[in-house]
C-alpha positions in Angstrom: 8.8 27.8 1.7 10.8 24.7 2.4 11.3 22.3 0.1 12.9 18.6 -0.5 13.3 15.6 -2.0 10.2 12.7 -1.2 10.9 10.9 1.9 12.2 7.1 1.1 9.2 5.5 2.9 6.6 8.3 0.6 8.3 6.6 -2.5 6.3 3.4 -2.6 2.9 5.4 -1.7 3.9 8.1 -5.0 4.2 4.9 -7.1 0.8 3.6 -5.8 -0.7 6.6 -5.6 -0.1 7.5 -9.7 -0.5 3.7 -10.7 -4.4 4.3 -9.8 -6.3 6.2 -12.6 -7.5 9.4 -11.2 -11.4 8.1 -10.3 -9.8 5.1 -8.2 -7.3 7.3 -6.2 -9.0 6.9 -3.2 -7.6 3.8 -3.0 -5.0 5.4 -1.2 -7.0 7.5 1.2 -7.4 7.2 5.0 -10.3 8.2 7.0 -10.8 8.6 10.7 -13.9 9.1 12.5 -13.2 11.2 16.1 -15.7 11.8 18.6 -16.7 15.1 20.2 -16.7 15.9 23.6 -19.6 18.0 25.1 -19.0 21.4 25.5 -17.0 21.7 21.8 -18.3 24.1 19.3 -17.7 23.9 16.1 -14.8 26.7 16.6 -12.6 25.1 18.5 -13.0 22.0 15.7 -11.4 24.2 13.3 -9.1 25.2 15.7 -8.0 22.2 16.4 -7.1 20.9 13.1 -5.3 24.2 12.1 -3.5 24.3 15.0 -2.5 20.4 14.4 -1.2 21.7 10.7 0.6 24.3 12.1 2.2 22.1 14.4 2.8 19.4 11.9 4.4 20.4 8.3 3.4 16.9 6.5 -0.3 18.4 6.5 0.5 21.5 4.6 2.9 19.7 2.3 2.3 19.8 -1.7 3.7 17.4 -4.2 5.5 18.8 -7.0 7.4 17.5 -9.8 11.1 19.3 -10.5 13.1 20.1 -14.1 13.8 17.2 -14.6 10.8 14.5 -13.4 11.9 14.1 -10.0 9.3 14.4 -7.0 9.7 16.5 -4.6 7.7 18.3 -1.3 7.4 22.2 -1.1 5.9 22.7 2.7 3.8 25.5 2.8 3.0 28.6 4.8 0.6 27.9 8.0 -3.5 28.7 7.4 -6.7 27.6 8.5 -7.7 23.9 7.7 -11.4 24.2 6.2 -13.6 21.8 7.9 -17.1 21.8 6.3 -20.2 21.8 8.6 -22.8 19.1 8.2 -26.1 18.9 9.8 -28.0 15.7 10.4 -31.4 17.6 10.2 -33.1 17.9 6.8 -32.8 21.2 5.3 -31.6 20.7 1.8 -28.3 21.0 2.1 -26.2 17.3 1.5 -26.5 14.6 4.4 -23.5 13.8 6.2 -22.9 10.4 4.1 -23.1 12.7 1.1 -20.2 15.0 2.5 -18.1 12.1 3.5 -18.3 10.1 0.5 -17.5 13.5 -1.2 -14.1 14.2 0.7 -13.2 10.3 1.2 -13.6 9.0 -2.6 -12.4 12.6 -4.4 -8.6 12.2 -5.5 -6.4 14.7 -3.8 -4.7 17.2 -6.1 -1.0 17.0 -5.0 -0.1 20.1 -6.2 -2.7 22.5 -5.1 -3.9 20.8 -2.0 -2.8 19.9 1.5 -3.3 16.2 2.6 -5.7 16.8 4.9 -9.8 17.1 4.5 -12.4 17.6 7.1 -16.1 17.7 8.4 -17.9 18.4 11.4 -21.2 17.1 12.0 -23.6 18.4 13.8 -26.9 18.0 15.5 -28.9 20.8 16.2 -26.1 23.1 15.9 -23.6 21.0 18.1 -20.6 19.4 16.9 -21.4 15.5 17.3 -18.8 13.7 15.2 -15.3 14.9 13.0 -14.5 12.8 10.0 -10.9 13.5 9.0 -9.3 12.4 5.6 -5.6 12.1 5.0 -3.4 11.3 2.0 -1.5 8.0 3.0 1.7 10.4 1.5 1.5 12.5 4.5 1.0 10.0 7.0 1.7 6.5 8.4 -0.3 4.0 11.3 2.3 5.2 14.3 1.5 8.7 12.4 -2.4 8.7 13.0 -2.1 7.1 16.0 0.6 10.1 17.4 -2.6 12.9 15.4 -5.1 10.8 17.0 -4.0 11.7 20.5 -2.8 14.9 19.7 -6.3 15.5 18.6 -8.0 13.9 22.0 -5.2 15.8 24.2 -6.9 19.3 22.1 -10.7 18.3 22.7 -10.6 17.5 26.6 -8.6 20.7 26.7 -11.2 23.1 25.4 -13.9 20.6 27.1 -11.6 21.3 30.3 -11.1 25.0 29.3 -7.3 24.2 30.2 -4.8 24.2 27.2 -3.2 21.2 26.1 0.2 20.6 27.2 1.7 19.2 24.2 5.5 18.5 23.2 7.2 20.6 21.3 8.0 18.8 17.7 11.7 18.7 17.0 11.8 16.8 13.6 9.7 17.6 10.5 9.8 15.4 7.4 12.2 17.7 5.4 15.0 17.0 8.2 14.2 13.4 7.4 14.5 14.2 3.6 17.5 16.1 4.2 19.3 13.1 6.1 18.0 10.3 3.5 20.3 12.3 0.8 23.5 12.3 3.4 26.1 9.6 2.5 25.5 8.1 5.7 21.7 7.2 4.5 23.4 5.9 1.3 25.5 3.1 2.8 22.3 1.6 4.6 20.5 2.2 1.3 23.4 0.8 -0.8 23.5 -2.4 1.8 19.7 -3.0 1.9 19.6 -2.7 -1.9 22.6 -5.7 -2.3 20.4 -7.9 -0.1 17.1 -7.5 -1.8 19.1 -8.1 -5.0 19.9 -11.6 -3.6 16.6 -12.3 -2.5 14.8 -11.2 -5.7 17.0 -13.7 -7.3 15.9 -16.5 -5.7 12.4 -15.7 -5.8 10.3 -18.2 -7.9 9.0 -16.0 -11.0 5.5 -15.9 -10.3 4.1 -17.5 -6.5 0.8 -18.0 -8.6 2.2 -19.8 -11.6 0.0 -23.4 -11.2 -3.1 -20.8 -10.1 -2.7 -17.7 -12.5 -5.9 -18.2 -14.9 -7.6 -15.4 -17.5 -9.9 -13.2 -15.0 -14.0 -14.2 -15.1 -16.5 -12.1 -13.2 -15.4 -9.3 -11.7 -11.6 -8.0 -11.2 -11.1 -9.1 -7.7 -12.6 -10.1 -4.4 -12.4 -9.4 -0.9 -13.8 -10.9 2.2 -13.2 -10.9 5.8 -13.1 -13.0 8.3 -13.5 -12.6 12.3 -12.9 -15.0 15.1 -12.8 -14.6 18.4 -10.8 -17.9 18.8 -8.3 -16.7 16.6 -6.9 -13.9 19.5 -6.1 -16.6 22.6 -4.8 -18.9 20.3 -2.4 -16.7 18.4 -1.5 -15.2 22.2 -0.8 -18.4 23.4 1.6 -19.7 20.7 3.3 -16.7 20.9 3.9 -17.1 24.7 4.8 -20.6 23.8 7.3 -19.9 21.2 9.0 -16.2 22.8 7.6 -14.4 19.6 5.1 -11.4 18.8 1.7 -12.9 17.8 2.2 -10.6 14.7 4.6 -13.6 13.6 2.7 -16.6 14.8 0.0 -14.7 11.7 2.7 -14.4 9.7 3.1 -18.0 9.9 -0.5 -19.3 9.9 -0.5 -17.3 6.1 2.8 -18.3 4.8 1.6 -22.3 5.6 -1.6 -21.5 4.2 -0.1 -19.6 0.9 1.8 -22.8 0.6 -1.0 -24.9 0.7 -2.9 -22.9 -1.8 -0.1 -22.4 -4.6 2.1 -25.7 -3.9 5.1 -23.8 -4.1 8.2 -24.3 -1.7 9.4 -20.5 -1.7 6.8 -18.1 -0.4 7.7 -14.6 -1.2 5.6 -11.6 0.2 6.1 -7.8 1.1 5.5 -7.3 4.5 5.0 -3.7 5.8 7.6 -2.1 8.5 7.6 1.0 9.9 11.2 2.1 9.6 11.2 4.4 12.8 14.1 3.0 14.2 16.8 3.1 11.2 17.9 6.4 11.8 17.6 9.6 14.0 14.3 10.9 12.9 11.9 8.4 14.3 9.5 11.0 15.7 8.8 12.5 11.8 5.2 12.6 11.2 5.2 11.8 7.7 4.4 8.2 5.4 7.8 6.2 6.6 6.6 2.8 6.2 7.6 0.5 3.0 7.0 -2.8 2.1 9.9 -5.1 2.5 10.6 -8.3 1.2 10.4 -11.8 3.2 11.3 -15.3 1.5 10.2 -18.3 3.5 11.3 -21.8 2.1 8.8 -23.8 3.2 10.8 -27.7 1.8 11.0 -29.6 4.1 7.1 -30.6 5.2 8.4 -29.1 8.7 6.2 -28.0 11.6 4.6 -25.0 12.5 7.6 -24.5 15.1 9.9 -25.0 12.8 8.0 -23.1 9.7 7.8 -20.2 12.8 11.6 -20.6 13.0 11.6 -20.1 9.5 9.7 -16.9 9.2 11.2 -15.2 12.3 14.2 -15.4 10.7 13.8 -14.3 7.4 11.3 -12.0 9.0 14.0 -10.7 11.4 16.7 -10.3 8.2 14.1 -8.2 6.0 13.8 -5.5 9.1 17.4 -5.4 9.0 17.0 -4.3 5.3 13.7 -2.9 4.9 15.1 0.9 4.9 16.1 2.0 1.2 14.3 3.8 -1.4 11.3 1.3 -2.6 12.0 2.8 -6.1 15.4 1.2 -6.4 14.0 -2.1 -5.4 11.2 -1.6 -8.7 14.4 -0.9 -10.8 16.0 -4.5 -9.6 12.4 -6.3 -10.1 12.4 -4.9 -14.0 16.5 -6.2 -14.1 16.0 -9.8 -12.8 13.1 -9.6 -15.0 14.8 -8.5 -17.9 17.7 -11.4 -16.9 14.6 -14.4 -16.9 13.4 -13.1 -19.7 10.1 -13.3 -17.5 8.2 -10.9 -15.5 9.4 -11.7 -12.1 5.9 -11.3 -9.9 6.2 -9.8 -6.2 2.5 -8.8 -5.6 1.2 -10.0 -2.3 1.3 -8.2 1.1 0.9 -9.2 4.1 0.0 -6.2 6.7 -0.7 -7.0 10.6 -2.3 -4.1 12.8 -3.2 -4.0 16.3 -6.6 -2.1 17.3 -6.5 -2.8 20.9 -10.0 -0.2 21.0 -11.6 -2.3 18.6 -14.2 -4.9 19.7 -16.2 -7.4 17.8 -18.8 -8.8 20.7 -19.2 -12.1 19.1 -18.8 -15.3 20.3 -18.6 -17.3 16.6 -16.4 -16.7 13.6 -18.1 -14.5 11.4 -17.4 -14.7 7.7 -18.1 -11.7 5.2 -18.1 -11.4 1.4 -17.0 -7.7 0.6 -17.8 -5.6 -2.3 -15.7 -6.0 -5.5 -12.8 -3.6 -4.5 -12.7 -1.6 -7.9 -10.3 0.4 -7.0 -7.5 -1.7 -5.4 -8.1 -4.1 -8.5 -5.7 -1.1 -10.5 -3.5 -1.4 -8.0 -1.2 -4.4 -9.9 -1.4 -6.2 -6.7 -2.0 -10.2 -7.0 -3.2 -10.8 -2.8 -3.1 -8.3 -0.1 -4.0 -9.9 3.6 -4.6 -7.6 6.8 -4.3 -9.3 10.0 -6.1 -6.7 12.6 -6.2 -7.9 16.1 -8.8 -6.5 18.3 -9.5 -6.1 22.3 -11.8 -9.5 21.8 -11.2 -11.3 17.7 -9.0 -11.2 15.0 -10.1 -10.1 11.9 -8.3 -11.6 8.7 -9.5 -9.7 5.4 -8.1 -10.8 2.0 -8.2 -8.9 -1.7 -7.0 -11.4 -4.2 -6.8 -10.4 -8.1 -9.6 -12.6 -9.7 -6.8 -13.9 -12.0 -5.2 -16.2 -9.2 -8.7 -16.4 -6.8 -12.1 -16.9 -7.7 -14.9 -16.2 -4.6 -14.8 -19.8 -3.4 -10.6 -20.3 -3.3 -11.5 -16.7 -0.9 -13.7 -17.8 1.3 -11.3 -21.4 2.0 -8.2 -19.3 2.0 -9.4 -17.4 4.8 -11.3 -20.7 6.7 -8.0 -22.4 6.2 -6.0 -19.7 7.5 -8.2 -19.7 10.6 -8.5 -23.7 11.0 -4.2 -23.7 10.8 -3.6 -21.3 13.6 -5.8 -22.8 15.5 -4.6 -26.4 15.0 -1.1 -25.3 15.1 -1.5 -25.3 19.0 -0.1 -29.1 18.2 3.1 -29.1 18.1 3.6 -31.5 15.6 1.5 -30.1 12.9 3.0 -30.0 9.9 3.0 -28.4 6.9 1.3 -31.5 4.6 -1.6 -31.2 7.4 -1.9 -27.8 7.7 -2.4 -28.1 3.4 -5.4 -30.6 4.5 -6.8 -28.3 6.9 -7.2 -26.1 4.1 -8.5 -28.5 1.5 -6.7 -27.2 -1.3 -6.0 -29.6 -3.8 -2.4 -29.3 -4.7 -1.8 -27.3 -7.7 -0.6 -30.2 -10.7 2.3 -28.1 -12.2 3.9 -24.4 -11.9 2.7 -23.9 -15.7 0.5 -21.2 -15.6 -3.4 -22.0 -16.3 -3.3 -19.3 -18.8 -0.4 -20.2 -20.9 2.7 -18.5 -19.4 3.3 -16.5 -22.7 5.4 -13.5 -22.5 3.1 -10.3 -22.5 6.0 -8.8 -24.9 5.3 -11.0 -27.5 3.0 -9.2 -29.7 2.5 -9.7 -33.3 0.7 -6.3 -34.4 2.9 -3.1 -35.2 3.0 -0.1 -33.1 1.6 3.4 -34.5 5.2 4.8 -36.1 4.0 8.2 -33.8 3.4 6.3 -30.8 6.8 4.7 -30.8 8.3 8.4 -31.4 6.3 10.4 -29.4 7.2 7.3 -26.5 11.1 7.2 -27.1 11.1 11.0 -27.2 9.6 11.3 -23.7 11.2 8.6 -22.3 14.5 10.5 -23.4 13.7 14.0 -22.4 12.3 12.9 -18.9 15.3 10.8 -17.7 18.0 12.9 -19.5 19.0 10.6 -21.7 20.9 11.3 -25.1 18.9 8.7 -27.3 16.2 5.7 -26.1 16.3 2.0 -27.1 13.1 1.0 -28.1 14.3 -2.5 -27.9 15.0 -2.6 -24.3 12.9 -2.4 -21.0 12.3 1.4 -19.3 14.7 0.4 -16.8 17.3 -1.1 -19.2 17.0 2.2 -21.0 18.3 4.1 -18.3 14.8 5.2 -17.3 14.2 5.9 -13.4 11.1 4.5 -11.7 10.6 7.3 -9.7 10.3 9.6 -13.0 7.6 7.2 -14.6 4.5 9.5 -13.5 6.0 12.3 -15.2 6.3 9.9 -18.4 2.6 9.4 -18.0 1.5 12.7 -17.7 3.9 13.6 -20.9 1.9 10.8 -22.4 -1.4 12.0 -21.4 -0.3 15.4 -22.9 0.3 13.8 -26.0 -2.9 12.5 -26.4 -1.9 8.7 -25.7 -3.2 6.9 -23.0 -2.4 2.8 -22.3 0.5 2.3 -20.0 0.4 2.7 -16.3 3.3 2.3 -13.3 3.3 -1.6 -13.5 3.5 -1.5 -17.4 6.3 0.8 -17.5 8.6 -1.3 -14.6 8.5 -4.1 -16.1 10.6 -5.7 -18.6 8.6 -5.3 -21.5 10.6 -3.8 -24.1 9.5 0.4 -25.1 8.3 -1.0 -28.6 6.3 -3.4 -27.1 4.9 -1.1 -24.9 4.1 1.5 -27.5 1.7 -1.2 -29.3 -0.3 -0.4 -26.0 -0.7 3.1 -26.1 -4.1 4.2 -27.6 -5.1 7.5 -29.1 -7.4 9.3 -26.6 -10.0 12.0 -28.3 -10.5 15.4 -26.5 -13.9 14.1 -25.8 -12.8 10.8 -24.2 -10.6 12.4 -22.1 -13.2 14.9 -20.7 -15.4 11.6 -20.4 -13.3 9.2 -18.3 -12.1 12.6 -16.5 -8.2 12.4 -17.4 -6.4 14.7 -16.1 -1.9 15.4 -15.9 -0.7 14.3 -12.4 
């Protein structure tokens, strides 16, 4: 069996993935829904997916954690992919929705189980549909968009009864791994960590200060808007302006995060793909990370100018984007620790083109989601996806309910739409796009809710908690004793060895702390006033299990 150390872009997924308790991992599951041509049976389905595992080691890949707390992927022998059967007729066994929400909402064990799930529905005995899950660890967009066709290439060949002629795969992800630990991967890492440094420094320390209020209602929302306007205009001020429309988005939501938290520094993570930063850009595996861009938006200038703006720093982030995101967690928790402040980077920005898509409206459309329970664990203050179809774009936001409540939503996303589409003046600036939003400008950066340092708590730890915590912390990062007065990171503790921590925790009986907790700067005794004494019979309760 081969083995190796996580890819850098399956870092930032491992965090997220272990920062989610175990019932709200499916938070990082994606599902695809594939089509049947006539003429397949339910033989060559299976055949098809094991013979896209065989080709492809990142779906027979495991998750394992080494000696000493560090990650790592064992690839394992080739087998058949299972891929359950479900009829639509009604004879007592579970209904289709049944067997997907089974496969799409159950966490994946990462030690026992390959990243890949699968069902074939069928009608009467005939395959009609194929409902594919993946673990985002094993995969990536330009990923499922490369199994996607691998997949339609397989079905019109047995349709065709002509094989496939499919190119052989040269890289796998351990070559990838193998190359990220060269000391050529650690100059670019050791470069792109010195600029995010920089940037982290001059990032305000929380974008939501004036906005940050104690949560009501329910943990977050999410909505989505689509408009059909939104696509020519977003085409037509790219032409304009020589740019991607990816960027003239980018813009429309830096103005319109502007307007909404009266700040001059917008700070998001952006997601890049990484394929071109180094020889291995044909590795199906997870290789995107998020990567920071800081926008000053002083000035009041126009949306040509604030396009300037965000090209550029847009431009310098790509050039830095490829490093291990666990080194950039370690700097958040140091600047912290300098301020004295948690220092917040929380919102993403993602933009995705679906070019089969179609909405086949002619009106914007606006849609208030379900509460999204399980990205509200995620630690995440606002996460906007920009999806441009053959005919709209979509524009969906999740926003923690601590910095939007429903109706700040519903006008982030009408504003966001009402600036790109006035932005085809020229001369719009900034101070009208905030109009266009009807925000009223935030008063101050003090924080609705007080500002006060989460470390600052008066009650005493349990003396065993604090022991069993220092003790852990020590043995799991190899360290010869553990101040309890300093932050994880200050301690010398790694962040890619913090779900190890947890699950020592969880062993221990304690249960409190999660990623977010942990990278911070909140001193260990502080933390340990956090962890709570879980009984045998709350743990088989709430379903707790060692990651």
């Amino acid at each position: 069996m081969k083995t190796a150390k996580l890819c850098w872009g399956q870092r930032y997924m491992w965090l997220r993935f272990h920062q989610l308790p175990p019932a709200h991992r499916h938070e990082t599951h994606v599902v695809l829904r594939l089509g049947v041509h006539e003429g397949i049976t339910l033989a060559n389905c299976r055949a098809t997916l094991t013979y896209l595992a065989r080709r492809h080691e990142a779906l027979r890949t495991t998750f394992h954690l080494d000696g000493d707390g560090d990650p790592y992927q064992k690839v394992n022998p080739p087998g058949p992919v299972r891929a359950v059967e479900v009829s639509t007729e009604r004879d007592g066994t579970p209904s289709p929705a049944e067997v997907v929400e089974d496969l799409s909402s159950r966490p994946f064990d990462l030690e026992s189980e390959w990243p890949i799930r699968a069902c074939v529905i069928t009608s009467g005995g005939v395959p009609k549909q194929m409902v594919v899950v993946l673990n985002h660890l094993a995969v990536d967009v330009w990923t499922i968009g490369e199994l996607k066709r691998e997949l339609r290439m397989q079905r019109a060949g047995f349709a065709t009864r002509r094989p496939a002629a499919i190119q052989p795969v040269r890289h796998q992800p351990v070559d990838l791994a193998r190359y990220e630990a060269s000391a050529e991967a650690a100059v670019t890492a050791a470069g792109a960590v010195a600029h995010w440094e920089n940037e982290i420094a001059q990032l305000p320390y929380d974008l939501f200060a004036a906005r940050r209020t104690r949560p009501e209602g329910p943990p977050a929302r999410h909505a989505t808007l689509i408009s059909p306007a939104l696509l020519p205009a977003s085409r037509e001020l790219a032409a304009a302006h020589r740019v991607w429309p990816s960027l003239i988005h980018l813009t429309a939501y830096t103005a319109t995060m502007a307007a909404y938290t009266g700040s001059d520094t917008v700070g998001h993570l952006s997601f890049v793909g990484n394929r071109d930063s180094h020889p291995f850009g044909d590795v199906l595996t997870c290789m995107f990370s998020p990567t920071l861009v800081r926008v000053d938006c002083s000035g009041d200038p126009t949306f040509g100018e604030l396009l300037a703006r965000v090209s550029a720093a847009f431009t310098l982030a790509r050039e830095h984007a490829y490093l291990p995101y666990d080194e950039v967690v370690e700097l958040l928790s140091r600047e912290s620790s300098r301020r004295a402040h948690p220092v917040r980077l929380a919102s993403e920005f993602n933009f995705i083109k679906q070019a089969s898509r179609e909405y086949k409206g002619t009106r914007t459309a606006f849609t208030s989601n379900p509460v999204p329970e399980a990205w509200a664990h995620t630690g995440t203050d606002t996460y906007v996806r920009v999806d441009e179809w053959k005919d709209a774009v979509a524009v969906s936001l999740h926003a923690a309910s601590t910095v939007m409540d429903g109706d700040a939503v519903e006008r982030f996303l009408r504003g966001f739409e009402a600036v790109l589409l006035a932005a085809r003046d020229d001369g719009l600036r900034l101070s009208e796009a905030a109009r266009l939003t009807g925000f009223t400008p935030p008063e101050s950066e003090t924080p609705a809710c007080g500002g006060a340092r989460p470390y600052l708590a008066t009650s005493d730890a349990d003396p065993a908690a604090e022991q069993d915590l220092a003790e852990i912390v020590r043995q799991v990062n190899g360290l010869p004793k553990t101040d309890l007065t300093r932050s994880y990171t200050l301690a010398g503790g790694r962040a890619l060895r913090i779900p190890r921590v947890l699950a020592e925790l969880d062993a221990q009986g304690w249960t409190g702390l999660d990623v977010c907790r942990l990278a911070g700067p909140t001193p260990l005794r502080a933390l340990a006033r956090r962890l709570v004494p879980l009984s045998t019979q709350d743990r088989n309760r709430l379903g707790v299990v060692t990651s």
